[in-house]
HTML snippet that shows the backbone in 3Dmol.js (N, CA, C, O; Angstrom):
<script src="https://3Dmol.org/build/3Dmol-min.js"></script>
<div id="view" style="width:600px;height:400px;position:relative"></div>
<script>
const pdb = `
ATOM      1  N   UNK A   1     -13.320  -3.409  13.547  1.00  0.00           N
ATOM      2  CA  UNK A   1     -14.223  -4.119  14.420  1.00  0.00           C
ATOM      3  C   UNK A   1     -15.476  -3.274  14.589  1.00  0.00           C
ATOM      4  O   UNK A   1     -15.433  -2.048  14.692  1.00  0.00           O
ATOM      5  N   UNK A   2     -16.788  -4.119  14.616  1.00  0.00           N
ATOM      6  CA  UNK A   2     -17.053  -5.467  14.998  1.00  0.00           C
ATOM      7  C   UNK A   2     -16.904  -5.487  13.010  1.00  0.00           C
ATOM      8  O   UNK A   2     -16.855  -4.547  12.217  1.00  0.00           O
ATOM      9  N   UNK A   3     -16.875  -6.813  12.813  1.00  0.00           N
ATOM     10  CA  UNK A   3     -17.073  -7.591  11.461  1.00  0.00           C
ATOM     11  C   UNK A   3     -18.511  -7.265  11.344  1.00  0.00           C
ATOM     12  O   UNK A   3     -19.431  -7.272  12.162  1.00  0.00           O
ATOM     13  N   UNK A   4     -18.416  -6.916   9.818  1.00  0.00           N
ATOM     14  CA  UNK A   4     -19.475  -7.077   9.466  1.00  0.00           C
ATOM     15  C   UNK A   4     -20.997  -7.741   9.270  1.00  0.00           C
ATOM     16  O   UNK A   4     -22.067  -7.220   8.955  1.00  0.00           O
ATOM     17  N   UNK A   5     -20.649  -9.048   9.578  1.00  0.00           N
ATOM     18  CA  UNK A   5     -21.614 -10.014   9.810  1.00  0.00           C
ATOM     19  C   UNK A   5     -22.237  -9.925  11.033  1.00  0.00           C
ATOM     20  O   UNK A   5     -23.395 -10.303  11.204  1.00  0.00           O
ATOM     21  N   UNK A   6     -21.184  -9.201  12.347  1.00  0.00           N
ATOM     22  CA  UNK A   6     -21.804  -9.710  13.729  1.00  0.00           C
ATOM     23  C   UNK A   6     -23.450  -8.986  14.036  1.00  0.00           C
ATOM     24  O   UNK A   6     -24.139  -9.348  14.990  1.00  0.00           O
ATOM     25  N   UNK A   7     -23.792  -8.157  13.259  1.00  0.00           N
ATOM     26  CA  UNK A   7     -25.136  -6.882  13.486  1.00  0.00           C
ATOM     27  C   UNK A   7     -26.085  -8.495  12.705  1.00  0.00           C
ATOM     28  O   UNK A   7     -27.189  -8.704  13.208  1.00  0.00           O
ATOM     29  N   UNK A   8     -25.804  -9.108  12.013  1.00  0.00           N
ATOM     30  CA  UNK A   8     -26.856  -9.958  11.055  1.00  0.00           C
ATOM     31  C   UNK A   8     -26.625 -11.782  12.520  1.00  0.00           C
ATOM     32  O   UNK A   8     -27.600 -12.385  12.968  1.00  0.00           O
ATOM     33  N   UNK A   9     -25.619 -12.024  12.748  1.00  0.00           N
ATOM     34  CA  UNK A   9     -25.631 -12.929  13.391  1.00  0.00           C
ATOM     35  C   UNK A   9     -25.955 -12.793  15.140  1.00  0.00           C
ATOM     36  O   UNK A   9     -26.380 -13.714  15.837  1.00  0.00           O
ATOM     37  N   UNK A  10     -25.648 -11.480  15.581  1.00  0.00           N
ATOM     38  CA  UNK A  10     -26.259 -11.546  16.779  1.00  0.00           C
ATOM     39  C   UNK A  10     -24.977 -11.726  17.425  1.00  0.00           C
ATOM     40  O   UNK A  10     -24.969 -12.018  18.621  1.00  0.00           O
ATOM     41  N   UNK A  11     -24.125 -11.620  16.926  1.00  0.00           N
ATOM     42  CA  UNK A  11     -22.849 -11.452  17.974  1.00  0.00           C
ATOM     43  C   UNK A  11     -21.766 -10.191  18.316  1.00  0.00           C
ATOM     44  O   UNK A  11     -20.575 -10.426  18.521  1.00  0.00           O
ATOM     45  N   UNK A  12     -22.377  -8.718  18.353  1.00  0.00           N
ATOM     46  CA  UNK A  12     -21.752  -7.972  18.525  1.00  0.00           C
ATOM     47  C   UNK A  12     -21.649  -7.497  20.092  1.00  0.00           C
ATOM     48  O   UNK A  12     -21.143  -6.378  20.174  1.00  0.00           O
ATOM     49  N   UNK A  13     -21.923  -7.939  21.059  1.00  0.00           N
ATOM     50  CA  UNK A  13     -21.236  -7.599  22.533  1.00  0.00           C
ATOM     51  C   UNK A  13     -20.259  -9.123  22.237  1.00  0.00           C
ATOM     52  O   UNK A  13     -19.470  -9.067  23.180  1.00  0.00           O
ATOM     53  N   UNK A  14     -19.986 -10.124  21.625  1.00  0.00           N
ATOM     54  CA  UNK A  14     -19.118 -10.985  21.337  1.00  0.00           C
ATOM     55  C   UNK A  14     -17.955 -10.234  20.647  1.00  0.00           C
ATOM     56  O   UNK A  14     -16.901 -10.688  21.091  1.00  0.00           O
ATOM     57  N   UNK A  15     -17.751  -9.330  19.799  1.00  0.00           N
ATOM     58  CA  UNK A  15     -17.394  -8.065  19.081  1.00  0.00           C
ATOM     59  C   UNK A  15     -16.315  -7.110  19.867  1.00  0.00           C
ATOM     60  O   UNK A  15     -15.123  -6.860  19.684  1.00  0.00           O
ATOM     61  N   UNK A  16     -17.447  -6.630  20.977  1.00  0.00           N
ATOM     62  CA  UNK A  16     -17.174  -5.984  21.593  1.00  0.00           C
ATOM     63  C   UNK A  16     -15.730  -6.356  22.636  1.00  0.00           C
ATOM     64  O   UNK A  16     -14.641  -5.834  22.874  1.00  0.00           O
ATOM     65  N   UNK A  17     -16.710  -7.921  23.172  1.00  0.00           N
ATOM     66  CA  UNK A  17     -15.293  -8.086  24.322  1.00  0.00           C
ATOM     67  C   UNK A  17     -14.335  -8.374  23.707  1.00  0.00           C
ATOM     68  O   UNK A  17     -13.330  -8.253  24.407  1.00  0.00           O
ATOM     69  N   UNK A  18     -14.076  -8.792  22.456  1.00  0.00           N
ATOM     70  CA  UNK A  18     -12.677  -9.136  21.715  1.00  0.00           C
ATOM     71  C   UNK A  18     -11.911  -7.752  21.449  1.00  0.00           C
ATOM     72  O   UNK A  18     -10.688  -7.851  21.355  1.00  0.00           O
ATOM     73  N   UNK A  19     -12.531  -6.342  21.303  1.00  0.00           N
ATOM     74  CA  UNK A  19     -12.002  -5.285  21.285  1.00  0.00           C
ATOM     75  C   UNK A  19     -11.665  -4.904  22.704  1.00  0.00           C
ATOM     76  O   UNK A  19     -10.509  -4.562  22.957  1.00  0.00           O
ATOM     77  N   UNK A  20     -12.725  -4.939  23.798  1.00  0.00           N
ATOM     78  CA  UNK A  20     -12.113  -4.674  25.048  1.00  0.00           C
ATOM     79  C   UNK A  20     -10.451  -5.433  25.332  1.00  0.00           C
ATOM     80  O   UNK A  20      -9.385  -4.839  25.491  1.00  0.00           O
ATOM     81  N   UNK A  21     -10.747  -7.119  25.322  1.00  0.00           N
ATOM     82  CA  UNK A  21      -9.292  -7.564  25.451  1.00  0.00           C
ATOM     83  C   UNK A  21      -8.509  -7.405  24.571  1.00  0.00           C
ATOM     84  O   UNK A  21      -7.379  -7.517  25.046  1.00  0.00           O
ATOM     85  N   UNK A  22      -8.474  -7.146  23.242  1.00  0.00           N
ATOM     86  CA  UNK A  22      -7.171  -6.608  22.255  1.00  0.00           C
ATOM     87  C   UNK A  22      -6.792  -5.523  23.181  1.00  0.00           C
ATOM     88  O   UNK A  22      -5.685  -5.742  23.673  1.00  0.00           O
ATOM     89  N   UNK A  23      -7.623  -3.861  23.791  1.00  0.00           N
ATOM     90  CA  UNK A  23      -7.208  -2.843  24.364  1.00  0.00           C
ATOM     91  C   UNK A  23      -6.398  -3.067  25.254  1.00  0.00           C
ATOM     92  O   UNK A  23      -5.223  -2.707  25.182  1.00  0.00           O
ATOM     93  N   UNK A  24      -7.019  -3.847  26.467  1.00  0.00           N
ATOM     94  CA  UNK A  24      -6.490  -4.409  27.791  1.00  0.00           C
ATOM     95  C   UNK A  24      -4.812  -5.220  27.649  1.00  0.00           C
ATOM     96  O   UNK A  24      -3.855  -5.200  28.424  1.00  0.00           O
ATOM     97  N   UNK A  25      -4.953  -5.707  26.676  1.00  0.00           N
ATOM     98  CA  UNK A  25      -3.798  -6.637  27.183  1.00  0.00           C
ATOM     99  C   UNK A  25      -2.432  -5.758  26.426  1.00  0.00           C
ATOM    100  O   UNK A  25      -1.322  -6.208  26.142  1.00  0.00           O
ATOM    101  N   UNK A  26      -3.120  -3.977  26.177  1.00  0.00           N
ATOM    102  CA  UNK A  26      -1.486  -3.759  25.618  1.00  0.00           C
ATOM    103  C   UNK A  26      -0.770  -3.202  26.871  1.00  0.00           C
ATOM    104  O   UNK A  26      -1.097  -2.325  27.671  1.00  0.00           O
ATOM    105  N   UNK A  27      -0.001  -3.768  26.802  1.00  0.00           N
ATOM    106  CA  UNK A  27       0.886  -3.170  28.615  1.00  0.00           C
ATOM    107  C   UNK A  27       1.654  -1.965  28.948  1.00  0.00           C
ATOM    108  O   UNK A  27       2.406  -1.864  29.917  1.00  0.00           O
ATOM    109  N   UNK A  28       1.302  -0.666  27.695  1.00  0.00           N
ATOM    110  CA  UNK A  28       1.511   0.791  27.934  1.00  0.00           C
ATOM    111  C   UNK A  28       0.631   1.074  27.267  1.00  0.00           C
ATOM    112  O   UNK A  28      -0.260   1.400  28.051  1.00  0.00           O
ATOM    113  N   UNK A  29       0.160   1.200  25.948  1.00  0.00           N
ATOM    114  CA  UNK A  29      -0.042   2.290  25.378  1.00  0.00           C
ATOM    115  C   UNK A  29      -0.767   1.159  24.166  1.00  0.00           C
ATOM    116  O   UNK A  29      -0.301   0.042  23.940  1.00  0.00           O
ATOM    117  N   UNK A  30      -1.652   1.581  23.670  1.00  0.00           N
ATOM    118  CA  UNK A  30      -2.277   0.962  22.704  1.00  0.00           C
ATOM    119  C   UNK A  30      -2.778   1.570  21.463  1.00  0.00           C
ATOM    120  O   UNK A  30      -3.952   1.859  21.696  1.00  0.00           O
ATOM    121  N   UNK A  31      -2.499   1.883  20.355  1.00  0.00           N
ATOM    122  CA  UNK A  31      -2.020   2.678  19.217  1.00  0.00           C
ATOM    123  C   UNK A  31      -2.897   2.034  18.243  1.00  0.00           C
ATOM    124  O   UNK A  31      -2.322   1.127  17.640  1.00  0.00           O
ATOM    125  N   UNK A  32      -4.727   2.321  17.733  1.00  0.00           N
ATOM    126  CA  UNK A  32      -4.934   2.322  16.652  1.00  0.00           C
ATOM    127  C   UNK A  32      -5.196   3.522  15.379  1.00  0.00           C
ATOM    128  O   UNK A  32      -5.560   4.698  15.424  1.00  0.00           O
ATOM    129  N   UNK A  33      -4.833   2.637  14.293  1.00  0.00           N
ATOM    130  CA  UNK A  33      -4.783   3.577  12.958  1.00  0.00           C
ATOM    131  C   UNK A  33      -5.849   3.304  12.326  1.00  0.00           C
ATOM    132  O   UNK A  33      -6.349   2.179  12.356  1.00  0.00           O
ATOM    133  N   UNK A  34      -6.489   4.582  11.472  1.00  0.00           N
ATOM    134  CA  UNK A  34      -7.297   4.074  10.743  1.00  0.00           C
ATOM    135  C   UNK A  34      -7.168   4.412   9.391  1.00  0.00           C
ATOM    136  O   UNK A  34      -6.819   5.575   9.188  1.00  0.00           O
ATOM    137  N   UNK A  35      -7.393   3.570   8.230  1.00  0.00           N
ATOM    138  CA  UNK A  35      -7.552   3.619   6.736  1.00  0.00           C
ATOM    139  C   UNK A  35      -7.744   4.305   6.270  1.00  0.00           C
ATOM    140  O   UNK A  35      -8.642   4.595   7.060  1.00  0.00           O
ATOM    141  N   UNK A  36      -7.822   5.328   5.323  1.00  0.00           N
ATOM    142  CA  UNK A  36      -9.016   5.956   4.472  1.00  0.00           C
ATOM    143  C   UNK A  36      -9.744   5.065   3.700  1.00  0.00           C
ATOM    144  O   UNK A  36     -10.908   4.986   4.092  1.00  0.00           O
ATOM    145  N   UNK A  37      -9.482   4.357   2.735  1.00  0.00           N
ATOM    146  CA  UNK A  37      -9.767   2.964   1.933  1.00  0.00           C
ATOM    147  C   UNK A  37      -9.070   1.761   1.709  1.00  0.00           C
ATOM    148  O   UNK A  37      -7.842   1.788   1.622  1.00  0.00           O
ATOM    149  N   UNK A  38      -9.637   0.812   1.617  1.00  0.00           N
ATOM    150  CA  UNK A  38      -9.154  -0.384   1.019  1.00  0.00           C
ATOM    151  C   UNK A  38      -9.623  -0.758   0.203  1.00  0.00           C
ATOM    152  O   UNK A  38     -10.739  -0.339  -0.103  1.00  0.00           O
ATOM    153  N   UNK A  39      -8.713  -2.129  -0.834  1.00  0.00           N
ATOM    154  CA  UNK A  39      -9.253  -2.162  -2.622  1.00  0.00           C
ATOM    155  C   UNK A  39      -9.660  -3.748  -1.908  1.00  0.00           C
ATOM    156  O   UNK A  39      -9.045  -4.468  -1.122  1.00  0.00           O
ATOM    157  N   UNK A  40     -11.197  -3.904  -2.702  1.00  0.00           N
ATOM    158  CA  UNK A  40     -11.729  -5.362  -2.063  1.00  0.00           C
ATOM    159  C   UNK A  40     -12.180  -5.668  -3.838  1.00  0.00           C
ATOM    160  O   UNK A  40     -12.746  -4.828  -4.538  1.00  0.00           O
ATOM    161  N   UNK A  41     -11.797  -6.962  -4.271  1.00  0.00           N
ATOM    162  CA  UNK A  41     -12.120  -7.358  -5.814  1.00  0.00           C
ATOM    163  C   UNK A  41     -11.692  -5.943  -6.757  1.00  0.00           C
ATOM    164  O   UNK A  41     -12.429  -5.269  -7.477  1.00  0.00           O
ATOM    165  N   UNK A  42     -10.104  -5.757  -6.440  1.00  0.00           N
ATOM    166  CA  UNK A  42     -10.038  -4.544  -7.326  1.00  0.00           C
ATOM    167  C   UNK A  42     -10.700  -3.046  -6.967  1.00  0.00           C
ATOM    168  O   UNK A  42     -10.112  -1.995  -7.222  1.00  0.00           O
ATOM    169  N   UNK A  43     -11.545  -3.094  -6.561  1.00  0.00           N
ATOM    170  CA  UNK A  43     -12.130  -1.601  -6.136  1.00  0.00           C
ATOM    171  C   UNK A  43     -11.853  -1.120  -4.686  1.00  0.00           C
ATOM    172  O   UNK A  43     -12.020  -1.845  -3.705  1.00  0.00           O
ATOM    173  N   UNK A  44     -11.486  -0.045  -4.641  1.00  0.00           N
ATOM    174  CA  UNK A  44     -11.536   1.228  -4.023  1.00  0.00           C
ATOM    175  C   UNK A  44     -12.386   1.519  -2.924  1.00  0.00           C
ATOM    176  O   UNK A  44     -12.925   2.626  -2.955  1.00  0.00           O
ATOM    177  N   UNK A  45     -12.710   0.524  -1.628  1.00  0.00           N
ATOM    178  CA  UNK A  45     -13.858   1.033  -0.767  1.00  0.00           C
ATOM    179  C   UNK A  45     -13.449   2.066   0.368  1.00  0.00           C
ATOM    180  O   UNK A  45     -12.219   2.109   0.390  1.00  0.00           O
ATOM    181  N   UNK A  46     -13.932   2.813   1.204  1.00  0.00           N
ATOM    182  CA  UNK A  46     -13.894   3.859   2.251  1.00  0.00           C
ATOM    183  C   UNK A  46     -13.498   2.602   3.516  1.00  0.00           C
ATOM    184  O   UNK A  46     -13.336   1.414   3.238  1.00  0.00           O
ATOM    185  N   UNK A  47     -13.429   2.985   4.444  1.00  0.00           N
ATOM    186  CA  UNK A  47     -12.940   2.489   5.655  1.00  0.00           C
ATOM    187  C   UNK A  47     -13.236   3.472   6.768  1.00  0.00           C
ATOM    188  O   UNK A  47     -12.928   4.659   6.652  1.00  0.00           O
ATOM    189  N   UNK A  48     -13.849   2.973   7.875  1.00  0.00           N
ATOM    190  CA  UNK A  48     -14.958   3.949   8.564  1.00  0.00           C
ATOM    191  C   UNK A  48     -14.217   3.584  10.426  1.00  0.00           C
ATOM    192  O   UNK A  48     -13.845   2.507  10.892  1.00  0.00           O
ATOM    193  N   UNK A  49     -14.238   4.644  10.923  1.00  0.00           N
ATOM    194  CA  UNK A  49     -13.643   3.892  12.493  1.00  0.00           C
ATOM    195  C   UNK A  49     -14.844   2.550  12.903  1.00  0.00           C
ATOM    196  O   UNK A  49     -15.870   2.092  12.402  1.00  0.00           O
ATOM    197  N   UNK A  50     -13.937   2.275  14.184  1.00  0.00           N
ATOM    198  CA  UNK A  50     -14.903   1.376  14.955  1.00  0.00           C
ATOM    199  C   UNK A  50     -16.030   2.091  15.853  1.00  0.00           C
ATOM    200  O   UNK A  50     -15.703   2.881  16.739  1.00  0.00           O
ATOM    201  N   UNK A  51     -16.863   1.894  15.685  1.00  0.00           N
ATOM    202  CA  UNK A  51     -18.072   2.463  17.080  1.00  0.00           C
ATOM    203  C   UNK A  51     -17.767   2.198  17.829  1.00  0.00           C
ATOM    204  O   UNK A  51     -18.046   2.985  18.733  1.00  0.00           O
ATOM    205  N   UNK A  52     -16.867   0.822  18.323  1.00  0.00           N
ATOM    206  CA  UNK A  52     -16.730   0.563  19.985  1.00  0.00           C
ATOM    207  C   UNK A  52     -15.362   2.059  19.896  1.00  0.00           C
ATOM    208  O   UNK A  52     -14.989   2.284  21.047  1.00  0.00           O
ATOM    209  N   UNK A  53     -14.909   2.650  19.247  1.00  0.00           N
ATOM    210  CA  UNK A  53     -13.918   3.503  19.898  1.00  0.00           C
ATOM    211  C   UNK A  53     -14.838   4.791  20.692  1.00  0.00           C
ATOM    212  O   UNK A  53     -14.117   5.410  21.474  1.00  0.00           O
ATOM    213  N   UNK A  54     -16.058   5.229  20.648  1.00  0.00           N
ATOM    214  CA  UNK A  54     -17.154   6.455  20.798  1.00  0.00           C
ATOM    215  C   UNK A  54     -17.315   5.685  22.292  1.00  0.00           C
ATOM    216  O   UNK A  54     -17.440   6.418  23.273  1.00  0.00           O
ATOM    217  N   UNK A  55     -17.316   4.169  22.494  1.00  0.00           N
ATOM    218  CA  UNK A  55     -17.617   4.078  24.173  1.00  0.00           C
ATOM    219  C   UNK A  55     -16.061   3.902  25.020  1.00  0.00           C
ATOM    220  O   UNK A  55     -15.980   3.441  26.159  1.00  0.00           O
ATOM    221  N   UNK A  56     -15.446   4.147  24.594  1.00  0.00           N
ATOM    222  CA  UNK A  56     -13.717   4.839  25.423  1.00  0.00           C
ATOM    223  C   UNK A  56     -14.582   6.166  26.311  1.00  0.00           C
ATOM    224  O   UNK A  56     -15.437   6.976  25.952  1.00  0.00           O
ATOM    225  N   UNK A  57     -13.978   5.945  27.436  1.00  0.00           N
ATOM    226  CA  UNK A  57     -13.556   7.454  27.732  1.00  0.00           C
ATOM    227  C   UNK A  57     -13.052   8.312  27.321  1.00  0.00           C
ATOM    228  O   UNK A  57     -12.008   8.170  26.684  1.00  0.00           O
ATOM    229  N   UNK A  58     -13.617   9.531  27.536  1.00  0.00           N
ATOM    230  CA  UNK A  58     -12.969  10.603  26.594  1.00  0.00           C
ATOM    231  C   UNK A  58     -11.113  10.979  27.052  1.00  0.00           C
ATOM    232  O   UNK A  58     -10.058  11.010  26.419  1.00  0.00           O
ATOM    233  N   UNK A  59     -11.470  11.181  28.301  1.00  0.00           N
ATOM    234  CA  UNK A  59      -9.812  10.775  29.202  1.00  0.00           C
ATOM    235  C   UNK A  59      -8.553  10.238  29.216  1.00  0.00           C
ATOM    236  O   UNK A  59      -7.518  10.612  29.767  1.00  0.00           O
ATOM    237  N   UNK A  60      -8.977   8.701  28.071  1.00  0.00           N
ATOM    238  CA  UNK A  60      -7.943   7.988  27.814  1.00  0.00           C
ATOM    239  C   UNK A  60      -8.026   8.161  26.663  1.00  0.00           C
ATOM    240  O   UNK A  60      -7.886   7.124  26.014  1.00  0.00           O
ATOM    241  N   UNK A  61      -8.258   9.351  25.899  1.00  0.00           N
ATOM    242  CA  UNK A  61      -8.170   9.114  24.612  1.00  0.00           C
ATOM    243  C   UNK A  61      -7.390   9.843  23.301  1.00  0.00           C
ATOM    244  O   UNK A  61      -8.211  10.108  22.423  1.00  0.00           O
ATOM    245  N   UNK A  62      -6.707  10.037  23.128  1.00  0.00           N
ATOM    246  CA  UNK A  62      -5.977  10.868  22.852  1.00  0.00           C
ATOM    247  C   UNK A  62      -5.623  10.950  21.300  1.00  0.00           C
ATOM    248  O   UNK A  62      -4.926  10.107  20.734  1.00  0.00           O
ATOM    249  N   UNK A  63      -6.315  12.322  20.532  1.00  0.00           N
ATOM    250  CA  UNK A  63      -6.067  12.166  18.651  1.00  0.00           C
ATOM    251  C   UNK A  63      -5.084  12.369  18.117  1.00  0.00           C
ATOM    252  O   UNK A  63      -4.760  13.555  18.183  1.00  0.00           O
ATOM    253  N   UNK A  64      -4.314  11.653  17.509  1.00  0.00           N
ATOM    254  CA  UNK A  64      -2.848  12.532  16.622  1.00  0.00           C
ATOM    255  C   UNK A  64      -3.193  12.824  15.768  1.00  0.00           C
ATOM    256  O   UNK A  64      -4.355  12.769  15.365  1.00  0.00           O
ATOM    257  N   UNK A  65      -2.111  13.288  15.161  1.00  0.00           N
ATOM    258  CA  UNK A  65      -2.316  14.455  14.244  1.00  0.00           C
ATOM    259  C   UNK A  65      -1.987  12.819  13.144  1.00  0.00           C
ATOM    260  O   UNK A  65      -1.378  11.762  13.305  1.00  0.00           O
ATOM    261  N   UNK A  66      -3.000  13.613  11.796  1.00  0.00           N
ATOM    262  CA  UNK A  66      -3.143  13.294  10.744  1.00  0.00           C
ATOM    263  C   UNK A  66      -1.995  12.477  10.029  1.00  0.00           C
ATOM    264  O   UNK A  66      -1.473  13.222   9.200  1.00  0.00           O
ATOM    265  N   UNK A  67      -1.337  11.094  10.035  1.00  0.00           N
ATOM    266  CA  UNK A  67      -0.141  10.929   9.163  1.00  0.00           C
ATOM    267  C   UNK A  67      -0.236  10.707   7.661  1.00  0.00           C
ATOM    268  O   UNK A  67      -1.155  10.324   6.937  1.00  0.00           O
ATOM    269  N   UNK A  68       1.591  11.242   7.334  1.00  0.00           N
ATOM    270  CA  UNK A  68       1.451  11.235   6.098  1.00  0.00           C
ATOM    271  C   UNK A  68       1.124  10.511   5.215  1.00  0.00           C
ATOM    272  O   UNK A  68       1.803   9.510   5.442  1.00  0.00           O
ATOM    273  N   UNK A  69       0.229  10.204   3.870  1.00  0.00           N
ATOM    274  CA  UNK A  69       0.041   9.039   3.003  1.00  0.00           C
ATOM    275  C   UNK A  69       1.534   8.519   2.920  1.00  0.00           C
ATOM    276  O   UNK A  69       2.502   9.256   3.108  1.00  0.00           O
ATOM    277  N   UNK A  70       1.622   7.116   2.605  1.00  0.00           N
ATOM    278  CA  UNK A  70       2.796   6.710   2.410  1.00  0.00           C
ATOM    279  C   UNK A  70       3.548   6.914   0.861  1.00  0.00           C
ATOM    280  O   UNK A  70       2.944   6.938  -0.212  1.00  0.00           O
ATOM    281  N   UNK A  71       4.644   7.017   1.007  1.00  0.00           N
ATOM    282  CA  UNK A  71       5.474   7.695  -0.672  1.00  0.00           C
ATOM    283  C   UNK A  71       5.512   5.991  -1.572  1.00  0.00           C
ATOM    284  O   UNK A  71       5.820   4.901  -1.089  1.00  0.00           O
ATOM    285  N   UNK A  72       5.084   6.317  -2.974  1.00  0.00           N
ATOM    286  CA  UNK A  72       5.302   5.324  -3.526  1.00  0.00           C
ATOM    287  C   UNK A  72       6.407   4.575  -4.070  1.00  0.00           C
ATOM    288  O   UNK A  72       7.176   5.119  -4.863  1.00  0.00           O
ATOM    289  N   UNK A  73       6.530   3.569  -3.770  1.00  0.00           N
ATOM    290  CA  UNK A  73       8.132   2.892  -4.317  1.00  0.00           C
ATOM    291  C   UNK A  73       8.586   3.118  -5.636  1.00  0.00           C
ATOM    292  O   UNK A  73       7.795   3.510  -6.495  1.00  0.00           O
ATOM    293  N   UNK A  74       9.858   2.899  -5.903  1.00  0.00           N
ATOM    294  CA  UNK A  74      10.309   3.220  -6.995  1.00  0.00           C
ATOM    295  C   UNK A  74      11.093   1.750  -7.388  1.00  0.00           C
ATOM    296  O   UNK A  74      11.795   1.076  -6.634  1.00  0.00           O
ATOM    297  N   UNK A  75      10.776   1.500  -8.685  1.00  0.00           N
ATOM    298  CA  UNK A  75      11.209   0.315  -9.217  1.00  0.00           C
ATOM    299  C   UNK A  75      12.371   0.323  -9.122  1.00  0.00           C
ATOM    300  O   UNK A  75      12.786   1.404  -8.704  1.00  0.00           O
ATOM    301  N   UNK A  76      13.540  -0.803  -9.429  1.00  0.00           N
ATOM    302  CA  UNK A  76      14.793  -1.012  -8.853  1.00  0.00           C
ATOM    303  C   UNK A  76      15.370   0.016  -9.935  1.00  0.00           C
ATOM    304  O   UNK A  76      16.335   0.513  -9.355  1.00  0.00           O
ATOM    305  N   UNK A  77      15.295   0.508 -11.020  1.00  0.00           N
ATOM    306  CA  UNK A  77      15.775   1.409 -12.121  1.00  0.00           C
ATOM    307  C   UNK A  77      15.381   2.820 -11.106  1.00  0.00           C
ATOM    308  O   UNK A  77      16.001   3.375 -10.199  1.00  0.00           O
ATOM    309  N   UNK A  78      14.565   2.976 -11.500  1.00  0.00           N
ATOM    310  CA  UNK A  78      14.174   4.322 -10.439  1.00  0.00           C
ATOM    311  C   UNK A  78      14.786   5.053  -9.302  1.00  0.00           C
ATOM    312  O   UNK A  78      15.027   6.233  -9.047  1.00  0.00           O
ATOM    313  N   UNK A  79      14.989   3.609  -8.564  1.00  0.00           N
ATOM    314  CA  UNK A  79      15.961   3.884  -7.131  1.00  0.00           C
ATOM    315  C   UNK A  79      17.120   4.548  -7.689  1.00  0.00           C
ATOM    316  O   UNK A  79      17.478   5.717  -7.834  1.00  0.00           O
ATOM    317  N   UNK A  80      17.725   3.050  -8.033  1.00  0.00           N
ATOM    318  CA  UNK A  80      19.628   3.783  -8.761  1.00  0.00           C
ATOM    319  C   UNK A  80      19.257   4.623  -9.378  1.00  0.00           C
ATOM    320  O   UNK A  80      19.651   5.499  -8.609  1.00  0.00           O
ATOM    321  N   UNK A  81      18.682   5.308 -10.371  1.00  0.00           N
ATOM    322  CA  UNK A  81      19.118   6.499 -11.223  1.00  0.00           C
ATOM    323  C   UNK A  81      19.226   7.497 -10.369  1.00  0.00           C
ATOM    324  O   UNK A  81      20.025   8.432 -10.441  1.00  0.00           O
ATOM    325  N   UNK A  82      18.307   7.276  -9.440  1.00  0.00           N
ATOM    326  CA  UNK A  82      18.435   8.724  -7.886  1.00  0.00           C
ATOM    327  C   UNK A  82      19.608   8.959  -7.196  1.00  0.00           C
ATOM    328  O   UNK A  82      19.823   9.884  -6.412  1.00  0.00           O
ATOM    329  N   UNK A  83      20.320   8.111  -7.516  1.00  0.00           N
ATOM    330  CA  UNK A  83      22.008   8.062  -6.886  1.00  0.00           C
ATOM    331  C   UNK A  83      22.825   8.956  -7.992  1.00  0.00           C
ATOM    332  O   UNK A  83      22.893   8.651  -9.183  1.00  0.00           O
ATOM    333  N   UNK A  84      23.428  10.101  -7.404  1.00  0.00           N
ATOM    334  CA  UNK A  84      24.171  10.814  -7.641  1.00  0.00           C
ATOM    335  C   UNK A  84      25.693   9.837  -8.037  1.00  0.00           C
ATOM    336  O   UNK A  84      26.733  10.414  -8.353  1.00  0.00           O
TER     337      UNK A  84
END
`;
const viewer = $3Dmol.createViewer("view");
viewer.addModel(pdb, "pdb");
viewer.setStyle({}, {cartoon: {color: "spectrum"}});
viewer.zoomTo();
viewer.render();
</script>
């Protein structure tokens, strides 16, 4: 968030309050992740935080630590041969 379009259409405090109420309505704890990249038509693009996260308080805000890339699957041959 905001979509890309909203800076060209004029709707980013529209943007905004849809991120305020996604935050608001989690009823402990509200947990976003962010990307390194995503593949758009086949390619490889970067993935960048949201700016509305810089107007949070610093107070409620809290960084974890780095998680691991996820391990790649192993075809159904792959799996079983790993079985002892």
């Amino acid at each position: 968030m905001p979509h890309s379009r909203s800076k060209i259409e004029g709707t980013l405090d529209e943007e905004r309050r849809l991120f305020y109420v996604a935050i608001t309505r989690a009823s402990a704890k509200f947990d976003a992740q962010l990307r390194l990249g995503r593949k758009k038509y086949g390619q490889l693009l970067p993935c960048h935080p949201s700016p509305f996260l810089k107007e949070l308080p610093d107070e409620l805000v809290e960084d974890a630590a780095p998680c691991q890339p996820a391990r790649r699957r192993l075809d159904g041959k792959g799996l079983f041969s790993a079985i002892p």
